[in-house]
N, C-alpha and C positions, 0 to 999 in steps of 0.2 A: 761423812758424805762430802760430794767436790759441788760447791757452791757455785761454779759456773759451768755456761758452757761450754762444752769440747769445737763450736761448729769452726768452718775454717775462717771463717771473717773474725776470730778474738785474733789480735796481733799485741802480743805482750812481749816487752822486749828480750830478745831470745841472748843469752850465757855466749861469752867468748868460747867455751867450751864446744855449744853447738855450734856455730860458726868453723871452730878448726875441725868438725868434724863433718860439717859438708863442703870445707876446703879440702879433706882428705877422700872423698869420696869422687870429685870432681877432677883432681890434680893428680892422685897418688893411685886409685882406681880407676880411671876414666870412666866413670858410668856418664851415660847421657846423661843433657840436661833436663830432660824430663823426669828422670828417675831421682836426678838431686832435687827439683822440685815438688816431688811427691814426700820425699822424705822431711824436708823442709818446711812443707806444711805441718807432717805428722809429727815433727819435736817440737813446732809452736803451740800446740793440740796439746803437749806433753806439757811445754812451759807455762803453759795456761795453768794448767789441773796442778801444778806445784805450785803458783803463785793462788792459787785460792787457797790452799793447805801451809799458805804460809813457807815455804821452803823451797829450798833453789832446786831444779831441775837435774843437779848432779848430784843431790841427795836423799832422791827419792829411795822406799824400799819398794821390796815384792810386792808387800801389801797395797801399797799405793798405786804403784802399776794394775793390779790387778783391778783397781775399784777404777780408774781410767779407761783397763778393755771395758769393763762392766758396762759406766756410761757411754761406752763409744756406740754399745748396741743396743742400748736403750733408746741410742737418738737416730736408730734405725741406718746406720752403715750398714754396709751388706758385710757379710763374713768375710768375704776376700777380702775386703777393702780394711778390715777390724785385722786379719792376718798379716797383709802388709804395712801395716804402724804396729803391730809386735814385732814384727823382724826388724823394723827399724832402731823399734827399741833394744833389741839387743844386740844387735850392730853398733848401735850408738855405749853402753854401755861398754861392751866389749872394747872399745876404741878406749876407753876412758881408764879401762883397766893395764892396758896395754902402754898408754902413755902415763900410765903411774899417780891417774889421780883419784883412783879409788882401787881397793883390794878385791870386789867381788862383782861380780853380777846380776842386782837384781833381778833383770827380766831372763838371764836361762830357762827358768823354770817357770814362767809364767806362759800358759796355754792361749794360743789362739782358737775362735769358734771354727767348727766343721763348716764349710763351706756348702749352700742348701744344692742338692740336686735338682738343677734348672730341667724343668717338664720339658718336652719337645713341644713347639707350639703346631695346632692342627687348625684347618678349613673344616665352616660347617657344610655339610652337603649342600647345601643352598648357594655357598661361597666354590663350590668346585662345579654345581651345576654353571653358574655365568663362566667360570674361566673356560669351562669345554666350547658355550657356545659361541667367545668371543674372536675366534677366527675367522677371516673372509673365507668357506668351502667356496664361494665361485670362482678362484682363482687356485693354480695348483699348490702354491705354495701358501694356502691357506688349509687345502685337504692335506696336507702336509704335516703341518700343525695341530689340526682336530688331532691326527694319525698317532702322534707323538706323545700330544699330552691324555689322549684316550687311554694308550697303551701302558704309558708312565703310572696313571692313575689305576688303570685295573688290575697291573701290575706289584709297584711295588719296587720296582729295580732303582739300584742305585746309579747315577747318572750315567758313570764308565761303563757299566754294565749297557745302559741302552745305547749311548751312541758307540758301541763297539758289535751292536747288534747287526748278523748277516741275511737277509732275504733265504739263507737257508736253512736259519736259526730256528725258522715257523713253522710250526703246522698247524696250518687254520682249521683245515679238515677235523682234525683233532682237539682243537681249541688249545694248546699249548705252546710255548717256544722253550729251545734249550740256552741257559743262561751259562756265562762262564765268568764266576766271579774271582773274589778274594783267592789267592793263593791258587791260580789255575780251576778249581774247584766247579764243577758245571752240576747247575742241580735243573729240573722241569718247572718249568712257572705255569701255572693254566691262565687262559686268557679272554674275560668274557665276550659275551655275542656283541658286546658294541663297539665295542676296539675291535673285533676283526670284522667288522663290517665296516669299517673306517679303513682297518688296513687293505681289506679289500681293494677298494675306491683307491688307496694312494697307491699301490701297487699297479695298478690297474693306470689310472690316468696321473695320480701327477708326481709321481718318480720320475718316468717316463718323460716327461716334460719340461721335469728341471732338469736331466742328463740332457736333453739334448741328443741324442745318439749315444754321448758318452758310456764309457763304461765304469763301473764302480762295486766296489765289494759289500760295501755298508749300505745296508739297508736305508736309512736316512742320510741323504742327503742334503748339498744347502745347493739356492741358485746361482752359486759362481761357479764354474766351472767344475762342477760335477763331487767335489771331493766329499769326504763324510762328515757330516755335522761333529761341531766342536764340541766338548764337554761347554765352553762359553759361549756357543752358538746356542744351546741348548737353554740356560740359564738368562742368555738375552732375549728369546722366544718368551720362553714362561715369564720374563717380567712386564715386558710389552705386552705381554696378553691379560696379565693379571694389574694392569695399569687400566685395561681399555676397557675391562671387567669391574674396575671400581674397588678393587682386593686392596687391603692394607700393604704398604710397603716390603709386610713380612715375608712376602711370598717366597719360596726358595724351591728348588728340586727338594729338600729335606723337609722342608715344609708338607707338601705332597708326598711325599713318602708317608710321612709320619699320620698322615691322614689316611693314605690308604689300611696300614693296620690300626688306626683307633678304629672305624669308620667297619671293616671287620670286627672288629671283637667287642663293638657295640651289637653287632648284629647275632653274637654268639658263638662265632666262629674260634676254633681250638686254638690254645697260645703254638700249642707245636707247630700248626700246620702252618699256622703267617712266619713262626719261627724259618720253615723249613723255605719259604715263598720270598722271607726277606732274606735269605742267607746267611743267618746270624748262627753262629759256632756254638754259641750260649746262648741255654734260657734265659738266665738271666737278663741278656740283652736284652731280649723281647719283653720279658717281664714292666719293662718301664711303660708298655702302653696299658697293663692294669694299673698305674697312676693318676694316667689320663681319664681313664674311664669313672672310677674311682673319686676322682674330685669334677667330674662332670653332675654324677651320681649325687652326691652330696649337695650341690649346687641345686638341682633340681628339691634335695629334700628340705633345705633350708628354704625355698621357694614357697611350696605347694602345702609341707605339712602341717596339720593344723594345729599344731601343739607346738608348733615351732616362734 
């Protein structure tokens, strides 16, 4: 067992060895100096766990490497961060065999962890009802806004996908618009009664308003001079709004999305069909919001159950 700890505050003094080999990283590679400094940490992290084991840092084996990754995620690194101090170590190794002062490579074969599949994070409905109502509708480019993030939200669409959106993309009549994603690709999105009654109202009064007379092909516009809402126009709206709404930092257009299909298929709704709504090529894709659901599920059962 390695008798201390791996954290970054141990500074044990590090081998000539490792010195010329983040002088060859720095001089002979140019990697930034960020990435010499990451690396730099992770062989003091290394020199540490040798100097509890009694032994120099250039003489470690496999074994010892191995019981290193072990504690490194014991003390709750994240997998990435566990994957790049293996790579370091066998980078650093590799140098060592290379400049002739060791015959083999401990760490080739020493596995880094799987990296955890980060959940998409989602709004409770409670947190998407304040961000609908946090625009000013008495002014146009506030019915603007309801308009945008109404539609975002009942939608589903990816950002490009909305602000590339045409006033003849709609048919309200119908409750749908034609979407034209990934790879040219256009599928129908349905759209419910509250987004287009929103869309109504900006079509109606405050398009109209912000053009000016102007004339303009995209549906959403901004109030300068008439041109189409930015992908960053878009993401500066929704943060401003979800600022004035009290919403976590986290807030993103992908945030929103990702709420719109957890927030369906909490309600029951078919993986195909948000498949088909979000434009995703693979189920699989889609598959990641029974995650969400899934550890919501669990959450509540760890909560309420009485045997729990």
């Amino acid at each position: 067992m390695l008798s201390t700890s791996l954290g970054v505050d141990s500074k044990p003094a590090v081998s000539r060895l490792v010195d010329a080999y983040l002088s060859h990283l720095a001089v002979e590679r140019r990697l930034s100096p960020n990435t010499v400094d990451s690396y730099r940490r992770d062989l003091s992290q290394l020199s540490a766990a040798a100097a509890s084991l009694g032994r120099r840092v250039e003489g470690l084996d496999r074994r010892a490497l191995e019981q290193v990754v072990r504690q490194l995620m014991g003390e709750g690194r994240s997998p990435r961060s566990v994957a790049r101090a293996v790579a370091c170590f066998r980078g650093f190794y590799r140098f060592l065999v290379v400049s002739g002062h060791r015959q083999d490579n401990p760490a080739i074969d020493v596995r880094a962890p799987r990296a955890w599949k980060t959940l998409p994070k989602c709004l409770s409905t409670e947190e998407v009802d304040r961000l609908l109502a946090a625009p000013d509708t008495s002014e146009p480019r506030g019915v603007r806004d309801r308009a945008l993030i109404e539609l975002f939200y009942a939608t589903g669409l990816r950002v490009s996908e909305m602000v590339g959106l045409r006033q003849q993309d709609l048919n309200l009549d119908g409750g749908y618009l034609t979407c034209t994603g990934k790879g040219r690709k256009q599928r129908l999105v349905p759209i419910g009664d509250e987004a287009s009654a929103w869309l109504t109202r900006y079509i109606k009064e405050g398009r109209p308003a912000l053009l000016h007379k102007r004339a303009s092909s995209k549906l959403f516009v901004n109030a300068r001079g008439g041109a189409g809402l930015s992908r960053v126009g878009f993401w500066k709206i929704l943060k401003a709004h979800g600022r004035q709404a009290g919403l976590p930092p986290l807030l993103s257009p992908h945030v929103l999305r990702h709420s719109f299909a957890t927030h369906l298929l909490e309600r029951g709704a078919d993986l195909r069909a948000i498949q088909m709504m979000l434009g995703h090529s693979d189920l699989s894709t889609t598959q990641i919001y029974t995650h969400i659901l899934g550890a919501r599920l669990r959450a509540v059962y760890d909560k309420y159950h009485p045997r729990n």
